[in-house]
N, C-alpha and C positions, 0 to 999 in steps of 0.2 A: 491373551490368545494361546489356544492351547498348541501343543506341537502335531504333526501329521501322522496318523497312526503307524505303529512300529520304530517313532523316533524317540530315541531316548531326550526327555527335556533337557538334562545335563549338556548336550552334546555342544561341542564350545564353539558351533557354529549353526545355532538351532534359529537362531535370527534371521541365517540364510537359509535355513531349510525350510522356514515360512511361507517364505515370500515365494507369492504364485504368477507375480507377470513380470515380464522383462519389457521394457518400451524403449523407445529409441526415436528422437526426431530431429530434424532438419528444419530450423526455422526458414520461410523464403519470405518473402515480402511481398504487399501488394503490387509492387512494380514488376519483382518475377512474375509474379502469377498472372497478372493482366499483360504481359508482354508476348511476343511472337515466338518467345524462347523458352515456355513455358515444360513446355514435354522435355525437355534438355537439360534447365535445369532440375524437374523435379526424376530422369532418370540421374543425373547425378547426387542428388540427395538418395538414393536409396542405394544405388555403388556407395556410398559411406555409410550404410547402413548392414552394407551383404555383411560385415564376418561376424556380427550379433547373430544372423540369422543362420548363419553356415555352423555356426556355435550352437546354438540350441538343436536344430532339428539334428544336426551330428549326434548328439548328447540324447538326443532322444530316438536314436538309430535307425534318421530316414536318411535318404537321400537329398544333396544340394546341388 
């Protein structure tokens, strides 16, 4: 794989300069998901998810 234009291939961290997605998941289970508690749990799965996201778009000079 080649590097991204204007990166030096050298650069001793060109493995991270590749990589184009960042993902992040919360496994829940069938019994969250089919339960009453559903919306609650899966707001707390993305609260452990915010500082991945407060981290990129930051880095990418939006607003969080």
């Amino acid at each position: 794989m080649r590097p991204p234009r204007g990166f030096d291939p050298n650069h001793p961290f060109i493995d991270d300069i590749r990589m184009k997605d960042f993902v992040a998941s919360v496994a829940l289970t069938e019994e969250q998901i089919c339960s009453g508690n559903v919306m609650r749990d899966f707001g707390s799965a993305c609260r452990k998810m915010a500082p991945l996201v407060e981290f990129t778009t930051r880095a990418l000079g939006l607003k969080f």
